[in-house]
Backbone as numpy.savetxt, mean C-alpha at the origin, in Angstrom:
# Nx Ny Nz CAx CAy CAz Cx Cy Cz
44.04 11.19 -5.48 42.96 10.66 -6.29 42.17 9.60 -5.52
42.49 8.63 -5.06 42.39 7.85 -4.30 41.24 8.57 -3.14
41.23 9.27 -1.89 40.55 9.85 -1.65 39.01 10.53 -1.93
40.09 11.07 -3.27 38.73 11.55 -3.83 37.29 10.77 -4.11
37.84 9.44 -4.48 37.42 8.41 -4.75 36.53 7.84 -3.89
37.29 7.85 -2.95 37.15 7.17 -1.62 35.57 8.24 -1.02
35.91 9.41 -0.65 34.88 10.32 -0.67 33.46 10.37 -1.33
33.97 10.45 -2.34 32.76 9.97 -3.56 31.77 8.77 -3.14
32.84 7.81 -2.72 31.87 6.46 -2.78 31.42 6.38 -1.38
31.89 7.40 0.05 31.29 7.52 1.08 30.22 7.99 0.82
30.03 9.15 0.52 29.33 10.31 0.32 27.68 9.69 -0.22
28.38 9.32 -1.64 27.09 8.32 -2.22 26.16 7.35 -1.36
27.52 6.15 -0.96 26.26 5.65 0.14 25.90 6.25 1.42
26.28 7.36 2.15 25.77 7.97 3.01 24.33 8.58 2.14
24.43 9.09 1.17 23.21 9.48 0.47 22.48 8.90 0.31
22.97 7.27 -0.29 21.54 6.58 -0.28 20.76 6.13 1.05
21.87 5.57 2.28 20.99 4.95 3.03 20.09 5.75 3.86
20.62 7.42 3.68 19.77 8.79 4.83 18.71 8.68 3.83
18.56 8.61 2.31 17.07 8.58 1.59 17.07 7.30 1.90
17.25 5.80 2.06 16.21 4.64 2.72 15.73 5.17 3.97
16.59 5.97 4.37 15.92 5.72 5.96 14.65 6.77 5.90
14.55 7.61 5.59 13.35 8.66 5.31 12.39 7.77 4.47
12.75 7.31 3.22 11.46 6.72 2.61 11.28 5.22 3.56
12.02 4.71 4.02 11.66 3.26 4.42 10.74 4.12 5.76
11.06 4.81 6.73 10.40 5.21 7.62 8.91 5.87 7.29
8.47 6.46 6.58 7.28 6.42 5.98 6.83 5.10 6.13
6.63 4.10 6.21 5.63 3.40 5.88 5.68 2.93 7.74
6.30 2.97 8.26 5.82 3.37 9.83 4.54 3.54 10.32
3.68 5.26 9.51 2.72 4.91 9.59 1.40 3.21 10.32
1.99 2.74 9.48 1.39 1.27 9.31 1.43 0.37 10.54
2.46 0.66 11.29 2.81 0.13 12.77 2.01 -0.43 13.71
1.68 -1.40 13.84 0.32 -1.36 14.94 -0.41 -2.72 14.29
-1.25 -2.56 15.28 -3.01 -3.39 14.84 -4.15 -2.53 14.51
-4.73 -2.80 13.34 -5.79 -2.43 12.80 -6.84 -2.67 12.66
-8.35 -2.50 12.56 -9.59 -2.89 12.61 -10.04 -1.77 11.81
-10.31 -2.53 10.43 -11.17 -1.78 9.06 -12.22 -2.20 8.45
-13.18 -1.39 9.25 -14.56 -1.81 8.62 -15.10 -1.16 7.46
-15.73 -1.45 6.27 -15.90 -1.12 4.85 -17.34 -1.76 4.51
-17.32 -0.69 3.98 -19.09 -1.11 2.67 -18.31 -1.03 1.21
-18.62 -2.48 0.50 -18.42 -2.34 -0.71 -19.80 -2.15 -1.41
-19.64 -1.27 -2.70 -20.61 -0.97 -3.70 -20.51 -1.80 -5.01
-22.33 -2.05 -5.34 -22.28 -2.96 -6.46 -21.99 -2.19 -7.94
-20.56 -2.69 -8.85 -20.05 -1.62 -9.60 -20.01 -2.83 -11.02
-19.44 -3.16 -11.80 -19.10 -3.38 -12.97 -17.48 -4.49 -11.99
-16.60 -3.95 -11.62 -15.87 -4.90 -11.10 -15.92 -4.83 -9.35
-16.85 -5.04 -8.84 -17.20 -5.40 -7.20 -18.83 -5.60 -7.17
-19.00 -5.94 -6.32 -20.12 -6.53 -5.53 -20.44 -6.27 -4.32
-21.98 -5.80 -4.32 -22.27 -5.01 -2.80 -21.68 -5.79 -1.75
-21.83 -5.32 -0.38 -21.52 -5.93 0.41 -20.87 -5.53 1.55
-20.05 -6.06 2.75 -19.65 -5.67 3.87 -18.11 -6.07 3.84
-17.47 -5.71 4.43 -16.26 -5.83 4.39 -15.32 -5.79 5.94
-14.86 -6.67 6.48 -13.88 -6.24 8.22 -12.37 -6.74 7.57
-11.80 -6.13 8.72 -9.84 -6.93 8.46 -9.73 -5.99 9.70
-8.75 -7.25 10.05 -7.71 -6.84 11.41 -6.09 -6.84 10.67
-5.11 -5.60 10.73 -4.03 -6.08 9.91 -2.84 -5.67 11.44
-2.02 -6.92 11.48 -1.32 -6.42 12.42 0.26 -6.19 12.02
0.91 -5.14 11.88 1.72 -4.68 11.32 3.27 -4.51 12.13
4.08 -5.22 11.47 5.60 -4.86 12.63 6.83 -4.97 11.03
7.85 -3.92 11.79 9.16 -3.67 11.09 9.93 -5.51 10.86
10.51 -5.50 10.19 11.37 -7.26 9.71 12.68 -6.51 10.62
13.11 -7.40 11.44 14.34 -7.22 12.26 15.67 -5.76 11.43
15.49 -6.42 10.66 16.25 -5.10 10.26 16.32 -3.74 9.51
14.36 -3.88 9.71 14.27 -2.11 9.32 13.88 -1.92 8.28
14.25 -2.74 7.23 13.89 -2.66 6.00 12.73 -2.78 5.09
11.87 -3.82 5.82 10.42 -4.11 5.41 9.40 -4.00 6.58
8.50 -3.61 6.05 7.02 -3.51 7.13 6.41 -4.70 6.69
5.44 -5.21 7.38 5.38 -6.72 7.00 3.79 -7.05 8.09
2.60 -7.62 7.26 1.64 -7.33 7.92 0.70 -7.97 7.57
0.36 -9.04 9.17 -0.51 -10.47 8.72 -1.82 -9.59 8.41
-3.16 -10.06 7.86 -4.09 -9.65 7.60 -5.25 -10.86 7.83
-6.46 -10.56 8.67 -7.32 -11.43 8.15 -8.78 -10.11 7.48
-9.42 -11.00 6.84 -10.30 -10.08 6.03 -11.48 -11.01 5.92
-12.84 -10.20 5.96 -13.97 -11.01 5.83 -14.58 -9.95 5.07
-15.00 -10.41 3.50 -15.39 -10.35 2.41 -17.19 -10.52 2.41
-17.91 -9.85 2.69 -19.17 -10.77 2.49 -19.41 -12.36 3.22
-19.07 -12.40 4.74 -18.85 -12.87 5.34 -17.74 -14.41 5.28
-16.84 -14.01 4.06 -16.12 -15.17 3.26 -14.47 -14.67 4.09
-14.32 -15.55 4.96 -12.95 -14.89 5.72 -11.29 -15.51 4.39
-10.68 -14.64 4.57 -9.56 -14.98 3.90 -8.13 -14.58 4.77
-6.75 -14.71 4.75 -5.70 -14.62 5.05 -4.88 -14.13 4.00
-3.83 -12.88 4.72 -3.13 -12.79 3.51 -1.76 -12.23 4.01
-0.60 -12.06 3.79 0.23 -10.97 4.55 1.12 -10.35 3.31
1.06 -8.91 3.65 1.34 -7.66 2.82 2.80 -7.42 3.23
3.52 -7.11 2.33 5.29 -6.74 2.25 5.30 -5.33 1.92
6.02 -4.32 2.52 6.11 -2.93 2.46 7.60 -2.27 2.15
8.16 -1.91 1.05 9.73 -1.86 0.70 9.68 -0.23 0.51
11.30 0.07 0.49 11.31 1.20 -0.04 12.65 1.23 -0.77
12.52 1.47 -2.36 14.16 1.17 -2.55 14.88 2.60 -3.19
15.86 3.22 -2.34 16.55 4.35 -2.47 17.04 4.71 -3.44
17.53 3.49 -4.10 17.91 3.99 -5.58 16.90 4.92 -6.77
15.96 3.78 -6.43 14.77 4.24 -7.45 14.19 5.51 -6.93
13.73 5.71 -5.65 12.51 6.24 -5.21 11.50 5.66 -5.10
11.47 4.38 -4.94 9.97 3.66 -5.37 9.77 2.76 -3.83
7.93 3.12 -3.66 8.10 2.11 -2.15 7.52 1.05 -3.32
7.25 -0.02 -2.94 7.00 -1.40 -3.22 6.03 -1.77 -2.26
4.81 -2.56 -2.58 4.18 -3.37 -2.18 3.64 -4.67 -2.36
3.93 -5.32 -1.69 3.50 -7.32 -2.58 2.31 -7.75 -1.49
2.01 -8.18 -1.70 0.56 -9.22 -1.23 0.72 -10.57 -1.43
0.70 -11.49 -0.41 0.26 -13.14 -0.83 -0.26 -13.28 0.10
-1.11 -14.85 -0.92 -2.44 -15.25 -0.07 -2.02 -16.78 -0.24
-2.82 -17.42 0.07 -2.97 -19.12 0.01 -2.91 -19.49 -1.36
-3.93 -18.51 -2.47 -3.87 -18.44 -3.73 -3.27 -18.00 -4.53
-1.69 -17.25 -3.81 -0.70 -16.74 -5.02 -0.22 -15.42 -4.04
0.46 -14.26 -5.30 0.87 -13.38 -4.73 0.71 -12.25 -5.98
0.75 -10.89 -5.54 1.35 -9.67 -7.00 1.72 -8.80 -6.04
2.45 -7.95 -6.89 3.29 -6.77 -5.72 2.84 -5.58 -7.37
2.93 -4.17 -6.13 3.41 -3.20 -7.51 3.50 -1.94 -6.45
3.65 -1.25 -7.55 4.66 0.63 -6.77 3.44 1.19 -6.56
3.60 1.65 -5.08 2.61 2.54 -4.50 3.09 4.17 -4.48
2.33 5.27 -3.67 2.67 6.23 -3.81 2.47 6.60 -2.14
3.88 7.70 -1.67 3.33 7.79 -1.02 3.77 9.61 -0.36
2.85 10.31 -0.88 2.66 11.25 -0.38 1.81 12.30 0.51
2.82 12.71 1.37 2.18 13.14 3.06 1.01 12.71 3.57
-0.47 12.93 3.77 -1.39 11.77 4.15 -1.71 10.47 3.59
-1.43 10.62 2.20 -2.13 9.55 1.45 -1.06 8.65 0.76
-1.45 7.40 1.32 -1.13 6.10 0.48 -1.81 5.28 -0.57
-1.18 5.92 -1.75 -2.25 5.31 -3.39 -1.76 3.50 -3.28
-2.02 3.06 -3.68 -1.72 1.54 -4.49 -2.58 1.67 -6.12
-1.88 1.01 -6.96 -2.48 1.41 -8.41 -2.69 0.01 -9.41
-3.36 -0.28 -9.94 -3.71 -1.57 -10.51 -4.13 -1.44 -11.71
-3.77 -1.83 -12.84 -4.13 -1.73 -14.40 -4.34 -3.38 -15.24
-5.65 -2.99 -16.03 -5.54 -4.40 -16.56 -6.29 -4.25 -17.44
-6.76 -4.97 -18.34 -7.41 -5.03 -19.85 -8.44 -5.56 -19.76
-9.75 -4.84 -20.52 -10.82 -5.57 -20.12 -12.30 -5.14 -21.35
-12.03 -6.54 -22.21 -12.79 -6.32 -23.32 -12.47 -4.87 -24.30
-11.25 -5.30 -24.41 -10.16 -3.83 -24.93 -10.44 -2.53 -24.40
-10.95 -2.41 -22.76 -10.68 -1.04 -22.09 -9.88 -1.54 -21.57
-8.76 -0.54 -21.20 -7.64 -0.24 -19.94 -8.58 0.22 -18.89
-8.79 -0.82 -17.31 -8.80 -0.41 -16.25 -8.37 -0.33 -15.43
-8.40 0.62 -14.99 -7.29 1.69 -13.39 -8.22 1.43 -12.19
-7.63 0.39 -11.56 -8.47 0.70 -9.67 -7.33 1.00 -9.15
-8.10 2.62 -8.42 -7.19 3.07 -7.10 -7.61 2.53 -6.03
-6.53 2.25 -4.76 -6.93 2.41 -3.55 -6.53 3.63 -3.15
-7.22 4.63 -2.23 -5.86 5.51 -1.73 -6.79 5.54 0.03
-5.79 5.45 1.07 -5.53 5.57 2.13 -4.90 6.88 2.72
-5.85 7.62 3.34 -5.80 8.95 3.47 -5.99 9.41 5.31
-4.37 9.48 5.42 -4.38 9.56 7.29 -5.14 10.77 7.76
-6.08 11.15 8.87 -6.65 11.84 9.27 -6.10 11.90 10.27
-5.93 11.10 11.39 -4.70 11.25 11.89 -3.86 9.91 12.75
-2.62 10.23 13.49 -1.89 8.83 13.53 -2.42 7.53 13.86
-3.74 7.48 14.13 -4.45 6.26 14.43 -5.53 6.37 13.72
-5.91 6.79 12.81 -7.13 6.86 12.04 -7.01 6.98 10.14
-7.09 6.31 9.41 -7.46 7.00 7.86 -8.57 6.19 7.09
-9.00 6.72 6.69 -10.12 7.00 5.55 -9.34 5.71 4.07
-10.17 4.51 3.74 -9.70 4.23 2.43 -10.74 4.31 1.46
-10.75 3.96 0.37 -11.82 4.12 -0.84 -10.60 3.41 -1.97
-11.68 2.85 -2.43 -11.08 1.95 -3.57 -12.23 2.57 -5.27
-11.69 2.79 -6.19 -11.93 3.64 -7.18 -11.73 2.95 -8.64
-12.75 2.64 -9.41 -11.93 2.56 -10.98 -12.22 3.43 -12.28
-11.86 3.54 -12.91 -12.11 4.18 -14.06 -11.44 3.55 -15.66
-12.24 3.54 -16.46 -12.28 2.95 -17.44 -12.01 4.28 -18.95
-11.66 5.34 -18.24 -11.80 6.29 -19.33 -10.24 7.62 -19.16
-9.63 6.82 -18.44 -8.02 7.49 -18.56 -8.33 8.51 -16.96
-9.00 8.22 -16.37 -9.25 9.28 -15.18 -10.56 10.23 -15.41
-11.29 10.46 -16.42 -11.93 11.33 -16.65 -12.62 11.39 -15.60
-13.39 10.16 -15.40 -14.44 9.82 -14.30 -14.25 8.54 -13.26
-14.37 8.15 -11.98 -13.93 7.37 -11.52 -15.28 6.84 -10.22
-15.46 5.79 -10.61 -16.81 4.90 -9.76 -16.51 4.02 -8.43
-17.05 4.73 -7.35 -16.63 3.95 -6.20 -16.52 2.64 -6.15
-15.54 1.58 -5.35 -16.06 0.57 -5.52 -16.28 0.06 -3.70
-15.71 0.57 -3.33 -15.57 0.59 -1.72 -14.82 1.47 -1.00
-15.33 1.63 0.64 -14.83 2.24 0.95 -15.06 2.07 3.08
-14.08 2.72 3.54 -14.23 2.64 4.59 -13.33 3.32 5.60
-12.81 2.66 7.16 -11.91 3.68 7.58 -11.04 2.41 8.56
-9.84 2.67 8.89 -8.90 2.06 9.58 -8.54 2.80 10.50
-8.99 2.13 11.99 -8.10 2.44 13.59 -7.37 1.33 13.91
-6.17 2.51 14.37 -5.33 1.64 15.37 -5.41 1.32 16.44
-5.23 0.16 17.06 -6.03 -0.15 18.13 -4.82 -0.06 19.53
């Protein structure tokens, strides 16, 4: 019995950490230094305008988090921020957090074969609004982002920016 036991509880965590290591390795991708230049559009929640960020991206000593300083110039308004990248095996869920000088929020991204969604919901004069980002690899040094909201459950969805990221 004992064994059996014993087996069981190998087996299991051999299971979980071969799924961390596949989902934590996905976000690999991200590896590197970046230079993302963007046009934002004037929408209901954004404001025309120009957009740069350099994000320079490295693994946390032990594999587990991607981790990635950022600077960003907004309409020529520079800001700092650095982005946390998880993946937790149990769930299935990668994780993403953000902090800045002014705080922090994290939430569950998606991430399937080219494209990396991030998803954002909030209330607004009693509509529910949804901004997507999704990040769409073209290839290992190149993807396409666009940032998206919609106010009507998906029906329809209004650019709010958009642009492209090389690795340098």
């Amino acid at each position: 019995m004992k064994q059996v036991v014993l087996f069981f509880a190998v087996a299991c965590c051999a299971t979980v950490v071969a799924a961390r290591a596949a989902g934590v390795d996905d976000l690999g991708r991200f590896l590197g230094t970046w230079t993302s230049p963007g046009t934002l559009y004037d929408t209901a929640y954004s404001k025309a305008g120009t957009a740069t960020a350099t994000n320079t991206c490295a693994w946390s000593s032990d594999h587990v988090f991607m981790i990635c300083q950022q600077s960003i110039t907004l309409n020529g308004k520079l800001s700092h921020a650095i982005s946390i990248y998880t993946y937790d095996a149990v769930k299935s869920q990668y994780h993403f957090f953000n902090v800045g000088p002014d705080g922090g929020d994290g939430s569950i991204i998606s991430v399937v074969g080219d494209t990396v969604t991030y998803s954002n919901s909030f209330t607004d004069k009693g509509k529910q609004v949804t901004i997507l980002t999704l990040n769409v690899w073209e290839s290992p040094t190149l993807y396409r982002w666009r940032t998206e909201y919609t106010t009507d459950s998906g029906k329809t969805w209004t650019l709010m920016a958009s642009g492209t990221s090389q690795r340098q």
